[in-house]
C-alpha positions in Angstrom: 0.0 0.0 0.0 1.1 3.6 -0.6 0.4 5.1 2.8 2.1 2.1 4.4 5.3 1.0 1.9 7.8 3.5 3.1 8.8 4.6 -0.3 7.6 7.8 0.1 8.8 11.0 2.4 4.8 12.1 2.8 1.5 11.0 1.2 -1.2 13.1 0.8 -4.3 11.1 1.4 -7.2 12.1 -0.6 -9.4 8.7 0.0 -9.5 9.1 3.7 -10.1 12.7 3.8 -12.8 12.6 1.5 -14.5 9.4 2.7 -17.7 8.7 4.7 -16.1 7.7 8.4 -18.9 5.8 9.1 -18.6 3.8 5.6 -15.1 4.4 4.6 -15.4 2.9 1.4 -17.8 5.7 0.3 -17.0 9.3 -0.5 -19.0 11.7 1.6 -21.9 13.1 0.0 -21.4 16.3 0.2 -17.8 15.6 -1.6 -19.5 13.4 -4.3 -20.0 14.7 -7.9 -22.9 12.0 -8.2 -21.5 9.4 -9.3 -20.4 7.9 -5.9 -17.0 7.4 -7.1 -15.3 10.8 -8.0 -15.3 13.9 -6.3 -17.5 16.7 -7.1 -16.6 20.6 -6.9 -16.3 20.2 -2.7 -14.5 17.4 -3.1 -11.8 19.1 -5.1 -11.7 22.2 -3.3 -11.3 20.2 0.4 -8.2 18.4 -1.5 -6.5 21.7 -2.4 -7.0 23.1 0.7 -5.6 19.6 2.5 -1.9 20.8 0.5 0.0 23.0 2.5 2.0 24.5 0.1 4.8 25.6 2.5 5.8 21.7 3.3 5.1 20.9 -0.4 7.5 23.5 -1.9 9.8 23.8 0.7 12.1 26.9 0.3 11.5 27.2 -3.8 11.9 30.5 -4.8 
């Protein structure tokens, strides 16, 4: 698994933050575009704001 392997310095982990906690296998509705499987506007908009862009870029300039 990604999150688990080690390969990786970070992960940023879009499944769990958009999923239904109760039913983690399920987006959250109000993240879903309809289709139960991708995200909708919300959904996209909660990932970008889950990316803090200080850690991701570090000291570019």
């Amino acid at each position: 698994m990604i999150r688990t392997c080690g390969s990786f310095d970070a992960v940023m982990d879009f499944d769990r933050l958009l999923a239904e906690p109760a039913r983690p296998m399920r987006l959250l509705p109000t993240f879903d575009c309809g289709d139960r499987l991708h995200p909708g506007d919300a959904g996209n908009k909660a990932m970008a704001d889950a990316i803090d862009l200080d850690t991701l870029l570090g000291d570019a300039p």
